[in-house]
N, C-alpha and C positions, 0 to 999 in steps of 0.2 A: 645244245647247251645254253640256247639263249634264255632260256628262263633262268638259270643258274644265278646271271648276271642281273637279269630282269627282279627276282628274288630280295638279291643285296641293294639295291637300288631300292625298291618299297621298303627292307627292311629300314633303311637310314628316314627315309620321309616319314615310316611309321614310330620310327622310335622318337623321333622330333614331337608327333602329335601327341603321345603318351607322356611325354614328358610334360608338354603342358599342363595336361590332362593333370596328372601328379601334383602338378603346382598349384592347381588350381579343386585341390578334392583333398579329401580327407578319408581315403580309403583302403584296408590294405588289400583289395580285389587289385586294385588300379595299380596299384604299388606292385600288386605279383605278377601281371601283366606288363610293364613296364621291363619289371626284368626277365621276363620271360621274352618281351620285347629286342631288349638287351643282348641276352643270351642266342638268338635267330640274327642278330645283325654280324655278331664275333664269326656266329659260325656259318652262316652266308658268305663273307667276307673270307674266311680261311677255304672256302670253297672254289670260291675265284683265283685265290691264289694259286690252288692247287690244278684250278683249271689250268693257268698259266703255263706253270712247269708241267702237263701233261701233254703238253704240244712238242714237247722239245724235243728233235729226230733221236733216234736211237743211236746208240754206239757199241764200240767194242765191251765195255764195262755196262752197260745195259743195253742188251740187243734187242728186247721187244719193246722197248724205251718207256715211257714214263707214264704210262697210259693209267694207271694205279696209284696216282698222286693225288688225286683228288679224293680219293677213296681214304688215304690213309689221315687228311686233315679232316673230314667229313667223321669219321671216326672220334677222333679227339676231339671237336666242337661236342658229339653227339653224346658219348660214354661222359667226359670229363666237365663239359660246362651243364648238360642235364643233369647231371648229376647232382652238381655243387645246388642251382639252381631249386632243384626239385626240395631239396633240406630247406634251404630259404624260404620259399612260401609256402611250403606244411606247416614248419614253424607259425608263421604269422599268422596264417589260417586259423590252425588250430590256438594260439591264441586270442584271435578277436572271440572266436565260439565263448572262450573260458570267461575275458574279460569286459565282453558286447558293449568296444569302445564307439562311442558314436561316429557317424559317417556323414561329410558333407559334401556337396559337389556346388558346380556352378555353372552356369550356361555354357560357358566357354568348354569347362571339363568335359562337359557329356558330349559337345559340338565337336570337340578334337577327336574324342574318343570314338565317335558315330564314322569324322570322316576318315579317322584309322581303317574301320571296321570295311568302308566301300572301297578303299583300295586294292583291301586282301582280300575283297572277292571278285573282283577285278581281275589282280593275278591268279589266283585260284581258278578264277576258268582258261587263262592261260598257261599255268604247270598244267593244266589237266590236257590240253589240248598238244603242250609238250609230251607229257607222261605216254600220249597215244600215240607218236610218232618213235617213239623210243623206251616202249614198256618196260624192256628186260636191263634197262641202265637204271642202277640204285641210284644215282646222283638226280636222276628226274624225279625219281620216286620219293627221293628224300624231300626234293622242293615241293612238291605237292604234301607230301606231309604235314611239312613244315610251313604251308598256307593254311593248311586245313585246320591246325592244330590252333595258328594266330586267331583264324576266322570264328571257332568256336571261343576263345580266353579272352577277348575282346567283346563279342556277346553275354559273356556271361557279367563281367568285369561293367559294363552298360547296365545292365539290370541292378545291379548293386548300387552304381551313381544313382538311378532313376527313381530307386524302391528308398535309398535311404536308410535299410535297414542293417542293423548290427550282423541280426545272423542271417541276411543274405550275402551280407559281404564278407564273413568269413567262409560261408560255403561257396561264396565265390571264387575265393583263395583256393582254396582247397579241390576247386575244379581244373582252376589254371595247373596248379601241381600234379596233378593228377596225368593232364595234358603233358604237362614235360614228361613225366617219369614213363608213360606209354612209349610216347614220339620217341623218345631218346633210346628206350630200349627195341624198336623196333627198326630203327634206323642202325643204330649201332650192329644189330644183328646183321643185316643186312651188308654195313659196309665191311664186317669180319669174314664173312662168306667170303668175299670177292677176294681180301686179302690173305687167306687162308689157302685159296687155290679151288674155286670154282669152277665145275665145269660149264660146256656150252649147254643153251638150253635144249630141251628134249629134240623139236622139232628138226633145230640145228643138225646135233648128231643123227639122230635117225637118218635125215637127208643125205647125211654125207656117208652113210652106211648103203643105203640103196642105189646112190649114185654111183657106189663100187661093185656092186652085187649086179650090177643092169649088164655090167664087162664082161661077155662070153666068155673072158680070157682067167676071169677069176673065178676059182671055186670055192672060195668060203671065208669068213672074216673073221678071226678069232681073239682078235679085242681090238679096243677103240677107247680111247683116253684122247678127252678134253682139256680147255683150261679157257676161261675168262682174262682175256688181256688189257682189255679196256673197254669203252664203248662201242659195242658194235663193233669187237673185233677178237676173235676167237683163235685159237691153236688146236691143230686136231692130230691126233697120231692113229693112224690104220696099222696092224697086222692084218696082211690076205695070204689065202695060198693061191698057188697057181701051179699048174703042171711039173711033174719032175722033167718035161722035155725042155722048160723053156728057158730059152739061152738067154746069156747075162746082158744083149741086146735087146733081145726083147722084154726084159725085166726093165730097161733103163725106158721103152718106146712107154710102159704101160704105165711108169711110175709119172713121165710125165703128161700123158693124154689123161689122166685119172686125177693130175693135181689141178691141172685146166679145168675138166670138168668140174668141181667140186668147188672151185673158183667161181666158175660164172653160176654157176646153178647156187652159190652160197657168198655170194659180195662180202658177209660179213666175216667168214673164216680165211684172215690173211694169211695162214700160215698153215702148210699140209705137210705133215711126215707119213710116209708111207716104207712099213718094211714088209720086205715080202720072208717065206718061208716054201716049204715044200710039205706036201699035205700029211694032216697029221691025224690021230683019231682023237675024241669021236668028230664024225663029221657035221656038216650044216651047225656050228657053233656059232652062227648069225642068228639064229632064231634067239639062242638066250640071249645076247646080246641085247637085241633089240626089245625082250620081255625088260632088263634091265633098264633100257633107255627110257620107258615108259614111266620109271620112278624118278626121271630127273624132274625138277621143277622147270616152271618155264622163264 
């Protein structure tokens, strides 16, 4: 999660730069950039926060503890200030196109705005090298997004300073908007998944399906229900059967050599329920299973 933090940190330098930028231009690319700028610093910021309260051990009143906090303010930056945002510089956008009010810039505007632009691609190869250690966490995914999205409205918002012209810098606007309104609904998507009740990703469960099926002592698994709890940290529930011989000892010896296994062979599934049954028809109900797992995302 150090990009997270790393993130909020460029966002505040970057929005500094933009601001000058602003003071010193007559543009509304620059001006939607800015708040686009703006809008990536609130909700970098509410991200951290949320990182904050995601640390906090668990209790009686939340037992998988708050590992969804971050997810739930990443959310509200992404749906509620994209949103507001994306109106705002359509608007302007499509105003400059209508009234191709002139555009001016200044050494300093394009200078701030240029060394905006090297920052975010700076971090940008650092969310990206985040994103690789931690693919299946939306919160990486979102920082990367939300680099990528800067790195392109900052380029575009650059060519408008440089060109000078009316209607590159309304289509400049109109690009940054465009940016918001993708980023925001693609991140929002993402952070409702999680908060909805996700399961683990495909790999995840499959693994922790065949690491039951390996167990001589088990003959067949007839459902398996996931859940996303936080980062790199999963809930899994097993139905198996096992023999009508096997006594309530040995039901108790397998449930925990099967929760061990599925531990070490899966670090990131903190949490194994396993209930057993007595064999039912039809049989080998692991194959569909496992045809269904193959439709989970990763």
């Amino acid at each position: 999660m150090r990009a997270v933090h790393a993130s909020f940190t460029l966002n505040l330098v970057s929005l500094m730069l933009k601001l000058t930028s602003v003071l010193n231009a007559t543009s509304v690319a620059v001006n939607a950039e800015f708040l686009h700028s703006l809008g990536d610093t609130i909700g970098s910021g509410l991200l951290v926060f949320g990182l904050s309260i995601s640390k906090r051990s668990p209790s009686v009143r939340y037992p998988f503890g708050f590992g969804r906090a971050i997810y739930v303010f990443g959310l509200i930056a992404s749906a509620i200030l994209g949103g507001f945002l994306f109106a705002i510089t359509s608007i302007s956008g499509i105003q400059q196109l209508i009234f191709m009010n002139d555009v001016s810039s200044s050494t300093l505007s394009v200078a701030s705005l240029t060394t905006a632009l090297m920052l975010d691609l700076a971090v940008l190869s650092w969310s990206l090298i985040e994103f690789r250690k931690m693919p299946r966490d939306p919160a990486s995914r979102g920082t990367l997004v939300e680099n990528l999205s800067d790195a392109v409205g900052e380029f575009a918002a650059l060519i408008s300073l440089v060109t000078n012209s009316p209607w590159i810098d309304g289509i400049g606007a109109l690009i940054v908007s465009a940016i918001l309104l993708a980023s925001s609904a693609l991140l929002s998507y993402r952070y409702f998944e999680v908060l909805v009740g996700k399961s683990a990703p495909k790999n995840v469960v499959g693994r922790a399906v065949k690491i039951v099926l390996s167990d001589p002592r088990v003959i067949d698994v007839n459902d398996v229900k996931s859940l996303f709890i936080g980062p790199d940290e999963y809930l899994i529930v097993l139905q198996i059967e096992v023999p009508e011989t096997t006594s309530v000892e040995e039901i108790d010896t397998i449930r925990k050599e099967l929760s061990e296994r599925i531990r070490e062979g899966l670090p990131e599934v903190k949490h194994v329920i396993i209930e057993f049954q007595r064999p039912t028809s039809p049989p080998m109900s692991f194959k569909k299973i496992l045809k269904e797992v193959i439709t989970l995302g990763d």
